[in-house]
C-alpha positions, -999 to +999 in steps of 0.1 A: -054-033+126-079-029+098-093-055+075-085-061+041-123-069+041-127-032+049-106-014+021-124+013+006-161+008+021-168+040+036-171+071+016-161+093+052-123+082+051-126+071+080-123+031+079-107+032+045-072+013+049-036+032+034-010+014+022+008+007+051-031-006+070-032-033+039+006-043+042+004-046+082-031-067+072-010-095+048-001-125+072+036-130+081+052-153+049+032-132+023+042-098+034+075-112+017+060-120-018+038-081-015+070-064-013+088-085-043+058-077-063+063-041-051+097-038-058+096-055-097+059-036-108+072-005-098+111-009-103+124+004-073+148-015-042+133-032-012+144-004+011+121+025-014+095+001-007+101-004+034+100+033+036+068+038+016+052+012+045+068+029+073+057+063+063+090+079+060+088+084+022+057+082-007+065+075-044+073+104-066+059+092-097+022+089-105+030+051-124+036+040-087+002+052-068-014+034-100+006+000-098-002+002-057-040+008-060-045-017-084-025-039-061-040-032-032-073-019-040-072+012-026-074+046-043-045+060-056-056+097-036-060+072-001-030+052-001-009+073+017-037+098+034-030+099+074 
């Protein structure tokens, strides 16, 4: 698991978290409150929200990379790079 400490720090890629590193990197009762926050800033159900952190879907609109990297802190072009 990466750090939140780490998000962003390298310019290689390589140690720079996605969105589903900083959501596995929120402690247990929190991970809760991040996707509520999720869900209201970007106006989409809990389920679009579980599938963006699973990897099985990313968001279509460009609005929701912006509302996730200014949550998160990560670039909008590395939140959901492999």
């Amino acid at each position: 698991m990466k750090s939140i400490n780490n998000t962003n720090i390298s310019g290689t890629g390589k140690n720079e978290m996605t969105f589903t590193d900083y959501y596995e990197s929120i402690p247990t009762y929190p991970k809760k409150n991040f996707i509520e926050e999720v869900c209201k800033r970007c106006d989409v159900a809990r389920k679009t929200v579980e599938n963006w952190i699973a990897g099985r879907s990313k968001p279509q609109k460009h609005s929701h990379y912006l509302i996730l990297s200014e949550l998160t802190g990560i670039a909008p072009d590395k939140l959901f790079e492999s």
